[in-house]
C-alpha positions as a Markdown table, in Angstrom:
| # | Residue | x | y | z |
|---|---|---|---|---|
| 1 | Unk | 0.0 | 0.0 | 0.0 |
| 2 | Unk | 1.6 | 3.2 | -0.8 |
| 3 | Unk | 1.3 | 6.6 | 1.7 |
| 4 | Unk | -1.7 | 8.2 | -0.5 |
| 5 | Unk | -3.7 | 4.9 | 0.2 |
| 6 | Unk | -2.8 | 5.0 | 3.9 |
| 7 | Unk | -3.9 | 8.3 | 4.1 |
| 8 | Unk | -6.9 | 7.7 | 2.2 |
| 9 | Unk | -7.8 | 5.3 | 4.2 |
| 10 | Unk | -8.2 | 7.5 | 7.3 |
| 11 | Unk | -9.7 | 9.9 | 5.7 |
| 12 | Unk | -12.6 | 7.0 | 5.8 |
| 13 | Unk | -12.7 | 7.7 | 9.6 |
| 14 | Unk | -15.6 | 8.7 | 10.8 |
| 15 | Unk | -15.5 | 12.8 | 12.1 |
| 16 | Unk | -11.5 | 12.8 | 9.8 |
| 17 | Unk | -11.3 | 15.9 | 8.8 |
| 18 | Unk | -7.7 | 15.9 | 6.8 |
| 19 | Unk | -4.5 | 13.6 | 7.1 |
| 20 | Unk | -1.5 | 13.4 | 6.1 |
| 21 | Unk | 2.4 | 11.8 | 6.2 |
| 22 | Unk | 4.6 | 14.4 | 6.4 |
| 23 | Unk | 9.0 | 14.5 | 6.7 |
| 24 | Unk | 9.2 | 15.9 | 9.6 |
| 25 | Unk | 13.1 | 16.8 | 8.7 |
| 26 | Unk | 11.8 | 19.3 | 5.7 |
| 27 | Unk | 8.3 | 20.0 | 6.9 |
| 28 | Unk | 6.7 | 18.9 | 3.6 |
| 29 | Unk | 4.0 | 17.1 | 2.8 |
| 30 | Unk | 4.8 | 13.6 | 1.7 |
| 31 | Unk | 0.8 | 12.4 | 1.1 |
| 32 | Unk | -2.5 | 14.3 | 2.3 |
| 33 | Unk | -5.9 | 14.5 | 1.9 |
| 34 | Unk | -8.5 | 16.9 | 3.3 |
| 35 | Unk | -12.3 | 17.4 | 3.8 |
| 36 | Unk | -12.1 | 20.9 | 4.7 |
| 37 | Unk | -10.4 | 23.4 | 1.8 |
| 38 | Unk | -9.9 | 25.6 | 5.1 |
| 39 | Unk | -7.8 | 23.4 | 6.3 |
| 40 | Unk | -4.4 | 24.3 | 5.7 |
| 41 | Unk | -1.9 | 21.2 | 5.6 |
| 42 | Unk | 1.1 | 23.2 | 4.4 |
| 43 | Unk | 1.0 | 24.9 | 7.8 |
| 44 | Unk | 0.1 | 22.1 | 9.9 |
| 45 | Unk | 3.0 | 20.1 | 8.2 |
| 46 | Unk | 5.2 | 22.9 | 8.9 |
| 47 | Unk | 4.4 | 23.4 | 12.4 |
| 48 | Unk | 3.8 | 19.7 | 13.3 |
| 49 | Unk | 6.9 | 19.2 | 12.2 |
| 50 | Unk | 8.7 | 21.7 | 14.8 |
| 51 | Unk | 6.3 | 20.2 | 17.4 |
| 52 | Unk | 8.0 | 16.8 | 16.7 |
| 53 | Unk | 11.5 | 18.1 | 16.2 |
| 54 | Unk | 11.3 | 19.9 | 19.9 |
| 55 | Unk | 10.1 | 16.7 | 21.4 |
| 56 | Unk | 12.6 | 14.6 | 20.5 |
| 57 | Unk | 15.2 | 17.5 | 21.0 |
| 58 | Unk | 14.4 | 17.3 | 24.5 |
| 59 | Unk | 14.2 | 13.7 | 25.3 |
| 60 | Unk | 17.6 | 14.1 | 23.6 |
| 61 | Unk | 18.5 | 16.9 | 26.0 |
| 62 | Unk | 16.8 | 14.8 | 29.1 |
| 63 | Unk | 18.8 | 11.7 | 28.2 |
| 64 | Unk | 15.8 | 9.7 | 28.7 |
| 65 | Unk | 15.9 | 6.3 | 26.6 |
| 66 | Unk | 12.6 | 6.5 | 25.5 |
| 67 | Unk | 11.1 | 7.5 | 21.9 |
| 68 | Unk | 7.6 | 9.3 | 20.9 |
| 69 | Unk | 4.6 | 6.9 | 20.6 |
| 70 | Unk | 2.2 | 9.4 | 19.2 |
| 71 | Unk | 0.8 | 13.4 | 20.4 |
| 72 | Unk | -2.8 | 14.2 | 21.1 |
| 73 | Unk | -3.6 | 18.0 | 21.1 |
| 74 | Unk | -6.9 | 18.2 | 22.2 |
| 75 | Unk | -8.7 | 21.9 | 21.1 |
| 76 | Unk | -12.6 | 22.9 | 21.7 |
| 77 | Unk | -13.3 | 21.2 | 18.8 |
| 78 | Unk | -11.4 | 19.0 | 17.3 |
| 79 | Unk | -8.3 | 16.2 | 17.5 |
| 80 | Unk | -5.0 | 16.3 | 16.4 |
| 81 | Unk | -3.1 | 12.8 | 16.4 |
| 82 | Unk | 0.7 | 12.6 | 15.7 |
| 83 | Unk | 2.1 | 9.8 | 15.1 |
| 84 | Unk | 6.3 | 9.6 | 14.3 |
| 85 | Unk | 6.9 | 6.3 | 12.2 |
| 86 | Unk | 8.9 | 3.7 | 13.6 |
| 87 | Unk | 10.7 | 1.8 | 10.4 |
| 88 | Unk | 11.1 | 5.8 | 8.6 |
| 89 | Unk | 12.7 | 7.7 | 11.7 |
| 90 | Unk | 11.8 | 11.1 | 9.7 |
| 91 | Unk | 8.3 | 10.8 | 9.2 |
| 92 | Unk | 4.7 | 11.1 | 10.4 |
| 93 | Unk | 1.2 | 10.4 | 10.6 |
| 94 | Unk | -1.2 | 13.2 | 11.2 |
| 95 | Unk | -4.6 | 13.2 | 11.5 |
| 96 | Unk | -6.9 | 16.2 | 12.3 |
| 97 | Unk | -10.6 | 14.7 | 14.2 |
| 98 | Unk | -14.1 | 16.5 | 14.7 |
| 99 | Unk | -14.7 | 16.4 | 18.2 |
| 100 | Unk | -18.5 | 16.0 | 18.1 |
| 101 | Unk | -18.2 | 12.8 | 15.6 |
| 102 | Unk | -15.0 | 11.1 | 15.6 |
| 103 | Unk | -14.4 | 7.9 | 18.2 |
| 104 | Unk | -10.7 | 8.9 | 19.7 |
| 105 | Unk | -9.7 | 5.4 | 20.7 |
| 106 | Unk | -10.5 | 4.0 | 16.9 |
| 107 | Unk | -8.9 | 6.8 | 15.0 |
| 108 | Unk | -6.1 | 6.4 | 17.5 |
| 109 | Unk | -5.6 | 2.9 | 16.8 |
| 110 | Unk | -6.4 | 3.0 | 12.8 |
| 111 | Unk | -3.2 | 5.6 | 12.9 |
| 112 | Unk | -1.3 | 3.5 | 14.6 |
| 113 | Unk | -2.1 | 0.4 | 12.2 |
| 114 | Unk | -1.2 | 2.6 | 9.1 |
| 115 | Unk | 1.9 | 3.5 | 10.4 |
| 116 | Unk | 2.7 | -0.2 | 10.7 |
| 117 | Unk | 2.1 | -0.5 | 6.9 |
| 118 | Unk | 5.2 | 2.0 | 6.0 |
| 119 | Unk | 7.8 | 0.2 | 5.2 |
């Protein structure tokens, strides 16, 4: 399955409202898809990106032996899942979730199944 499909695919979820695999190294989009023409991806690459980058900065900094599993930011309204892949060290899963229709634990664990598939 290539990273369009994945993302595709979890664009099926119900209350997705966009997703995406992004390099978190560049900040670009690497596949994405998107309900809401609002909904900037560019930016949220961009930005998710540094969210990711300063993580792992700081476990580096902490000397903790431990990696990122995934990132929930919870706003009034919606959920947005992060999700670094294990097998590509510079990459990840995003997905952006309507609060008012989208099952967190599902979506959570559909993210965490597509990431399995990138190989």
């Amino acid at each position: 399955m290539n990273l369009q499909q994945l993302v595709d695919g979890l664009l099926t979820l119900e209350g997705a409202i966009a997703a995406a695999i992004v390099d978190f190294e560049s900040g670009m989009l690497l596949a994405y898809g998107n309900k809401q023409s609002h909904f900037d991806l560019e930016v949220i690459a961009a930005r998710g990106s540094d969210v990711i980058r300063a993580k792992i900065k700081t476990i580096k900094m902490l000397k903790m032996d431990d990696d990122i599993h995934d990132m929930l930011i919870t706003l009034n309204t919606q959920y947005h899942l992060m999700c670094p892949c294990k097998s590509r060290e510079n990459m990840f899963l995003y997905l952006a979730l309507d609060r008012k229709q989208a099952n967190l634990s599902l979506s959570r664990r559909a993210v965490f199944n597509a990431e399995k598939q990138i190989v």
